[in-house]
C-alpha positions as CSV (number, residue, x, y, z in Angstrom):
1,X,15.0,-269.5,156.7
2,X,11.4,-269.2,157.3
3,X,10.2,-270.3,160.9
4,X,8.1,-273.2,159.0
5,X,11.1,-274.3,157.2
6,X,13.6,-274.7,160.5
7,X,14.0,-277.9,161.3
8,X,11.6,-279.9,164.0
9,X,13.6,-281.3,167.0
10,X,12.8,-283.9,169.2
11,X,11.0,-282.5,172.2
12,X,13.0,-284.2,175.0
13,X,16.0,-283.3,173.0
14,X,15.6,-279.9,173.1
15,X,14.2,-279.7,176.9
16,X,17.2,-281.4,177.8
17,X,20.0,-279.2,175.9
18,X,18.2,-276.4,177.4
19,X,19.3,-278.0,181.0
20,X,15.8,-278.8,182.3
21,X,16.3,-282.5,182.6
22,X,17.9,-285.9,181.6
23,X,16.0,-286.9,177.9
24,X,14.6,-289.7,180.5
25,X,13.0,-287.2,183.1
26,X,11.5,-285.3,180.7
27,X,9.8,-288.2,178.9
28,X,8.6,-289.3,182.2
29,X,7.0,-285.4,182.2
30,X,5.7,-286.0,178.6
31,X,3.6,-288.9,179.5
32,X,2.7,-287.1,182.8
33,X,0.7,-284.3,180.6
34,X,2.8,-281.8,182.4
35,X,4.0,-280.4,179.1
36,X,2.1,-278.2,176.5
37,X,3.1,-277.3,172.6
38,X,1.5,-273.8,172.0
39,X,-1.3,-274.7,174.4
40,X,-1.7,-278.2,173.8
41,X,-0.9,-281.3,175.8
42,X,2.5,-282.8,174.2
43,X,2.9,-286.7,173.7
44,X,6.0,-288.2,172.9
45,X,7.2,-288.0,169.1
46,X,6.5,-284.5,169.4
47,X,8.9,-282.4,167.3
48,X,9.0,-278.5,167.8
49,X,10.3,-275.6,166.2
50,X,12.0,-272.2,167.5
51,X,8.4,-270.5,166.8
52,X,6.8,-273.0,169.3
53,X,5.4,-272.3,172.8
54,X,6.4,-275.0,175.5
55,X,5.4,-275.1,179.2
56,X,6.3,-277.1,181.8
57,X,3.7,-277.5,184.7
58,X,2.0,-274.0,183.4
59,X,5.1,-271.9,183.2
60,X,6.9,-270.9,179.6
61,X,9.8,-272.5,178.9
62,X,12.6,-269.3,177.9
63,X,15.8,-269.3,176.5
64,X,14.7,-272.0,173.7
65,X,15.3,-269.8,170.6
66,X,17.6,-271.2,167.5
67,X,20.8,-269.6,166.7
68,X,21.7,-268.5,170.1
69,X,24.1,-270.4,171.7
70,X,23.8,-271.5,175.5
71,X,26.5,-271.2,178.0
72,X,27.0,-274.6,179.7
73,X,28.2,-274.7,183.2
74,X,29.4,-277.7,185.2
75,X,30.1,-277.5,188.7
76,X,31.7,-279.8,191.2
77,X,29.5,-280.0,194.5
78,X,30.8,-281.2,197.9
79,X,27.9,-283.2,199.3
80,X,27.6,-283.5,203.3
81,X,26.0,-286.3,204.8
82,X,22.1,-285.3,205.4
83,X,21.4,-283.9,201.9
84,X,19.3,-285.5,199.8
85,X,19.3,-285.5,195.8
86,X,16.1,-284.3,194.8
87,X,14.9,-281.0,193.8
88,X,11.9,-281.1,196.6
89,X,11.3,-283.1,199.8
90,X,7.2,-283.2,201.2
91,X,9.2,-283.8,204.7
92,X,10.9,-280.5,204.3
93,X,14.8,-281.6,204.5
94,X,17.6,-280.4,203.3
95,X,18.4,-281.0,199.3
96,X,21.3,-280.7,197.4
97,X,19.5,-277.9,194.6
98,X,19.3,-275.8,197.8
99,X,22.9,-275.3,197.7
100,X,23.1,-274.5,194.0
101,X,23.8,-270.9,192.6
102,X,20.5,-269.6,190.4
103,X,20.6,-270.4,186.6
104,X,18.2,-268.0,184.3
105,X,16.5,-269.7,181.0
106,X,17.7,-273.4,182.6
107,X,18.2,-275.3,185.5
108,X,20.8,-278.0,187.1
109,X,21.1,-281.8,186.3
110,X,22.8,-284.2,188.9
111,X,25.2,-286.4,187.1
112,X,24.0,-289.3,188.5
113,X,22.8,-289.6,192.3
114,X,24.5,-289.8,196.5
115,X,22.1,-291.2,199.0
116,X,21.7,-289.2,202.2
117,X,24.0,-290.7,204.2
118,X,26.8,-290.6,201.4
119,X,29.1,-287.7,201.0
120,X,31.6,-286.4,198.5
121,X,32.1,-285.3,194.9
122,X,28.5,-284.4,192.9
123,X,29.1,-283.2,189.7
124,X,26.0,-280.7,187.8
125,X,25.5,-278.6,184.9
126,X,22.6,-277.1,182.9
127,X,24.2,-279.5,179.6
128,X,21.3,-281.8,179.2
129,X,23.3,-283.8,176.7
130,X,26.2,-284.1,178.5
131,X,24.7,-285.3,181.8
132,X,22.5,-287.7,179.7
133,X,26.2,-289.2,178.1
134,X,27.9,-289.3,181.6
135,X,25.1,-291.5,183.0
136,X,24.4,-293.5,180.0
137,X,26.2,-297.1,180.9
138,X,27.2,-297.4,177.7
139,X,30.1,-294.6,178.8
140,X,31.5,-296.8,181.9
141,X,32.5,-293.7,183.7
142,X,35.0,-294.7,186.9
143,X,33.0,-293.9,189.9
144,X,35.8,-294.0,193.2
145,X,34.9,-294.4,196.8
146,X,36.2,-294.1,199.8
147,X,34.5,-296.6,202.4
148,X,35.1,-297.1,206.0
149,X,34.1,-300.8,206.7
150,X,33.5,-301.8,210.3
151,X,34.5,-305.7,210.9
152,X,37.5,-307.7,209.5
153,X,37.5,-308.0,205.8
154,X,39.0,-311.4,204.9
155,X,40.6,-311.9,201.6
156,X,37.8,-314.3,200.8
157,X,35.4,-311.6,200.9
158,X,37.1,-309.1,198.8
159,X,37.8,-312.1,195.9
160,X,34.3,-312.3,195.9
161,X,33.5,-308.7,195.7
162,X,36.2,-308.1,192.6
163,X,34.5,-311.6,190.8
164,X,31.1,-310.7,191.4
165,X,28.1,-311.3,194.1
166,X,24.5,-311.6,193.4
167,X,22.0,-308.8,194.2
168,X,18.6,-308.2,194.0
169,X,18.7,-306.3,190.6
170,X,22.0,-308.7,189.1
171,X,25.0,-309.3,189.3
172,X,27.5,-306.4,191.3
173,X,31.4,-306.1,191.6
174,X,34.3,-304.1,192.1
175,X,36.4,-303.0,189.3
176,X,39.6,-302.3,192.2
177,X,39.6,-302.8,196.1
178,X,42.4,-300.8,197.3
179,X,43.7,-301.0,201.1
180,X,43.6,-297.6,203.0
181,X,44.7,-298.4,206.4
182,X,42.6,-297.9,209.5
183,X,42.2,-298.7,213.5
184,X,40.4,-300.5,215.6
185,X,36.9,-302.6,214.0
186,X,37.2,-299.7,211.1
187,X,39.3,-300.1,208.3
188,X,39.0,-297.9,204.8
189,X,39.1,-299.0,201.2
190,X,38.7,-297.5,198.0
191,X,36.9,-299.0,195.6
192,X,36.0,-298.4,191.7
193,X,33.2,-299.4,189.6
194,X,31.8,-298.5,186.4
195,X,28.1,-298.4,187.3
196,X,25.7,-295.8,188.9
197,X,22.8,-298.1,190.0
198,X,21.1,-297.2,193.5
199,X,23.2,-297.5,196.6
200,X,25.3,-300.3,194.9
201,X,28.7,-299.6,196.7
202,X,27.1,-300.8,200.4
203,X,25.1,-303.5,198.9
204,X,28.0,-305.3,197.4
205,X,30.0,-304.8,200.5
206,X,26.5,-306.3,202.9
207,X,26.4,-309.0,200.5
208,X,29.1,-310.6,201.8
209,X,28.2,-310.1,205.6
210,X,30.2,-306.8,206.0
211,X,28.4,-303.4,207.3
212,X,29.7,-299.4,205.6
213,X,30.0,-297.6,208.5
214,X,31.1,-294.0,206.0
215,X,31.4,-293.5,202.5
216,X,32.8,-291.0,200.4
217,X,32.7,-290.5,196.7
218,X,36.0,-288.8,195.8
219,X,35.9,-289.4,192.1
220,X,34.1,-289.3,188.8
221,X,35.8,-289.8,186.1
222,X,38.9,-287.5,185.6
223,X,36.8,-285.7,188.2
224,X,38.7,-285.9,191.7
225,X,36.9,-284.3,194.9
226,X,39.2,-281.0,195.2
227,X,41.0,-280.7,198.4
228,X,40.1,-277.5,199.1
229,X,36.2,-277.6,198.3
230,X,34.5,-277.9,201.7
231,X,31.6,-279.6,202.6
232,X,28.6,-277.6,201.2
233,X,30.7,-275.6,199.0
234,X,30.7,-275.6,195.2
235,X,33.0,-274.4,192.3
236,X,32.5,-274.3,188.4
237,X,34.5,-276.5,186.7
238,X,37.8,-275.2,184.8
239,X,38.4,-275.1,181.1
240,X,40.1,-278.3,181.4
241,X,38.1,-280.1,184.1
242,X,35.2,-279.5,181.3
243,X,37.2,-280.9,178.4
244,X,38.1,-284.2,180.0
245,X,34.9,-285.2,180.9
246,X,33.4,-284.5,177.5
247,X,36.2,-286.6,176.1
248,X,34.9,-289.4,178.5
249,X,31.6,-288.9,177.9
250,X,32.4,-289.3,174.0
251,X,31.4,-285.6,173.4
252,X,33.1,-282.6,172.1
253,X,33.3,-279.4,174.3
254,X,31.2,-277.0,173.0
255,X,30.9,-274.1,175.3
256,X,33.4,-273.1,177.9
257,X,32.3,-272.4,181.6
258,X,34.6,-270.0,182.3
259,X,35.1,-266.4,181.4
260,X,37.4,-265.3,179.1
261,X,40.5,-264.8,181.0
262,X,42.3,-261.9,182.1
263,X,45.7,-260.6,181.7
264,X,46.6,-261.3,185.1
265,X,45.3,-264.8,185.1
266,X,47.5,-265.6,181.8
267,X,50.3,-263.7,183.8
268,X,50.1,-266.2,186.7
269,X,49.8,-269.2,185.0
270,X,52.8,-268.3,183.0
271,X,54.7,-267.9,186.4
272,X,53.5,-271.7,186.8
273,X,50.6,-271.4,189.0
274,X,47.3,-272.7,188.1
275,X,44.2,-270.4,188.6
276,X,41.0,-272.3,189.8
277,X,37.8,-270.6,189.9
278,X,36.5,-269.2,193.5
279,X,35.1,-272.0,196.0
280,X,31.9,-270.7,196.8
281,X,28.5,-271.0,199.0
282,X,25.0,-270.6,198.0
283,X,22.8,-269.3,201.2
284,X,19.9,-271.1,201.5
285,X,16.2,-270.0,202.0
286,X,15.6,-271.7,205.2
């Protein structure tokens, strides 16, 4: 096929696939003017071909060429409290990209967002699409938390929290308030909901008079926080880890994260023993 004859794609669509960003972050960039079509300043609606020249802030765009196929990564990422989920902060503290290994032709996407002073399970991956699906709220992803609340929690308060309380930006509640035991003023629950709007968890529990003194995300989706991934560490994302969420995201997988395995990894996991990649640690710069 002749490069005018290949098909035009959406822009965004194509930015995204290629990991850069959510379809809505790079829209944001397209009205911005920080993107250029072979030179030119791109407006949304643009469609481009294989043949075309994109930049982003200045700097070519690689690893956009049709009929090769991209390896998609996820990787599970155990936030500490103090990091914050942004690529850049103008104050100069610590972010959660910092932490990340180095991807060449793409970059990470957060699956959704942890304030600063939340910790626990953050999921990325260079998969534009698939980051853009598990975000969507049409998908109603499970998002579990573990929450230390200080005070006594009355049964009044936690009806209220599973019917529904008013907040600033709607109506908020808890699909499941489970008891998990606790001294003293502090007393832990874990809690699901199917929404990723901005600090939502301690809002719905202030609403009804009650402060979070620690919270803990320790699930997304068929996504549990793994034991054995310390705080600051990450891990890619098994075979099967990959699968399920695509499944819940309403996608098919496409691309495996993992290498092809060896002998000696089929040989242990015939013996009955499941093979998880390495739990690793990205130094940072500063």
């Amino acid at each position: 096929m002749k490069p005018s004859e290949e098909p035009a794609e959406r822009l965004q669509k194509v930015l995204a696939a290629a990991g850069l960003g959510s379809r809505r972050e790079i829209e944001t960039w397209i009205s911005e003017g920080r993107i250029t079509i072979n030179g030119r300043t791109a407006k949304l609606g643009d469609r481009i071909r294989g043949v075309d020249r994109i930049s982003v802030d200045g700097r070519p765009v690689k690893a956009l060429a049709r009929g090769t196929e991209t390896r998609h990564r996820v990787i599970l990422y155990h936030k500490p409290e103090g990091e914050l989920t942004t690529r850049k902060d103008t104050e100069g503290r610590p972010t959660v990209f910092e932490a990340l290994p180095p991807l060449r032709g793409s970059r990470w996407v957060s699956v959704g967002r942890l304030d600063t002073n939340t910790s626990g399970l953050l999921i990325f991956t260079n998969d534009g699409g698939l980051a853009n699906k598990l975000m969507h709220p049409s998908s109603q992803i499970e998002r579990e938390y573990a929450v230390r609340v200080l005070g006594k929690v009355t049964d009044e308060q936690l009806t209220m929290l599973k019917k529904g309380v008013r907040l600033e930006d709607g109506m908020g509640k808890f699909d499941e308030i489970t008891e998990a035991g606790g001294e003293g003023a502090n007393h832990w629950y874990h809690v699901i909901l199917r929404e990723g709007r901005n600090r939502e968890v301690r809002r719905l529990w202030e609403a009804v008079g009650l402060t979070v003194s620690r919270l803990i995300r320790v699930r997304f989706g068929t996504l549990a926080l793994p034991r054995n991934l310390p705080r600051g560490a990450w891990r890619d994302a098994t075979e099967e880890e990959i699968s399920g969420l695509s499944s819940a995201a309403g996608m098919t997988a496409t691309a495996s994260a993992s290498k092809p395995k060896s002998k000696s990894k089929l040989k242990s996991r015939s013996r009955g023993k499941l093979s998880l990649p390495k739990v690793r640690r990205t130094p940072r710069k500063h």
